[in-house]
C-alpha positions in Angstrom: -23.7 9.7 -10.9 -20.1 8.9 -10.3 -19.4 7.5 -6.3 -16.1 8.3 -5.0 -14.9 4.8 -5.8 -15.6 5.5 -9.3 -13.8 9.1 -9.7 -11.2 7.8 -7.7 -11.1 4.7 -9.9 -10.2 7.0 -12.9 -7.9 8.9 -11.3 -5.9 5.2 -11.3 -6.7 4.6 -14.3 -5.0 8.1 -15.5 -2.5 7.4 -13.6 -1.9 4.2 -14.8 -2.1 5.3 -18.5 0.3 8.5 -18.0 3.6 6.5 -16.8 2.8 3.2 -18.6 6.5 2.0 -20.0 7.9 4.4 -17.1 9.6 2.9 -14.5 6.5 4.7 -12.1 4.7 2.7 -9.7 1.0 3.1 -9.0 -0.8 2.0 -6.3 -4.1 2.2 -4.5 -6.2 1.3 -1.7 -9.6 1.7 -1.1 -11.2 2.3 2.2 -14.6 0.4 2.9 -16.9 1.2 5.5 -18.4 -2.5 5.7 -14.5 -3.4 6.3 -13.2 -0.8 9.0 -12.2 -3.6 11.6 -9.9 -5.7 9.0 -9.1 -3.0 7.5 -6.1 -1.2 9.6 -2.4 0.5 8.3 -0.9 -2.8 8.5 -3.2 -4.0 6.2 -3.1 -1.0 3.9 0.4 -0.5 3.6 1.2 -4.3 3.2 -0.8 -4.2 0.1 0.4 -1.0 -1.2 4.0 -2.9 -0.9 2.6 -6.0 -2.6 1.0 -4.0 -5.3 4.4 -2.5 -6.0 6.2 -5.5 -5.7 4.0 -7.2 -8.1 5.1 -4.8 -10.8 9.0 -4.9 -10.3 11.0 -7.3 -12.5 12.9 -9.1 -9.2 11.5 -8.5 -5.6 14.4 -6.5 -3.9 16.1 -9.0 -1.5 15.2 -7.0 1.7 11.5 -7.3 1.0 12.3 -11.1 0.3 14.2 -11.9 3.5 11.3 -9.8 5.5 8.6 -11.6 4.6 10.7 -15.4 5.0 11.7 -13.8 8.4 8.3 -13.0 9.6 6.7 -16.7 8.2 9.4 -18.0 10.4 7.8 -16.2 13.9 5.4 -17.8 15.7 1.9 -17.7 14.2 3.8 -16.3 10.7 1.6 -12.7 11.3 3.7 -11.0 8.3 5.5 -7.9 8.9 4.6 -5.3 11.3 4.0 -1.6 10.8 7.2 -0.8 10.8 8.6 -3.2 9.0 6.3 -2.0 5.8 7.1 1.5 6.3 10.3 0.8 6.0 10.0 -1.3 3.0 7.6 1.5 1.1 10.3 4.0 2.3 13.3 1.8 0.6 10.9 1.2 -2.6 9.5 4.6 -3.2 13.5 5.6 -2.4 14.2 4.0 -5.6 11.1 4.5 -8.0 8.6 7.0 -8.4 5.8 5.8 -6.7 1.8 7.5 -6.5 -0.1 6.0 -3.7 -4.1 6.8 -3.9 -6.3 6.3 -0.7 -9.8 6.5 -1.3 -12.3 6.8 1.6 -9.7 7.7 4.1 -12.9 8.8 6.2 -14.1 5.2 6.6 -10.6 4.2 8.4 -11.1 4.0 12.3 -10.0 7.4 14.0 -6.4 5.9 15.5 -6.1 4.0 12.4 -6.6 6.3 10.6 -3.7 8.9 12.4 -1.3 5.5 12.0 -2.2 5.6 8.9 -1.1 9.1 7.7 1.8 9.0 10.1 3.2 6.3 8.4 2.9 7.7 4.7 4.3 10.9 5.7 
């Protein structure tokens, strides 16, 4: 019996195998239910930028100077909502880009609205 992690596991993993030597981005984040309070937008979408990142060639300078910026601020929290929005709108501006979100259901209600308002 397949869970949803698994079928959305190969849905990656055809993903992955369809654009390989493409300059296509895939990225995905799973939702957990034992993991709803660490698990907010902020957190999401800063790995869905990381997971792109990690793929490209040269980290575009933006992203770069973001992240120096926000080690610089007291307490070095990272960048806020916003900020990642921002840099998955100027990535996925660029490069074709499929973002999967498994167990969007398991995502606290007003994290959840944050969530889908910031990858519209």
């Amino acid at each position: 019996m397949l869970t949803s992690h698994d079928g959305s596991s190969l849905v990656v993993d055809r993903l992955y195998d369809q654009v390989r030597g493409q300059n296509t981005a895939v990225t995905c984040f799973y939702f957990d239910f034992a993991a709803r309070k660490e698990q907010s937008a902020t957190c999401m979408l800063g790995s869905l930028v990381k997971q792109i990142v990690s793929g490209m060639e040269r980290i575009p300078e933006e992203i770069s100077r973001a992240f120096q910026e926000q080690k610089k601020a007291i307490g070095g929290s990272g960048p806020q909502l916003a900020d990642l929005v921002k840099m998955l709108q100027d990535i996925t501006s660029s490069q074709p880009t499929f973002i999967c979100i498994d167990a969007l259901d398991e995502c606290v209600g007003v994290q959840r609205v944050w969530v889908l308002d910031s990858l519209r």
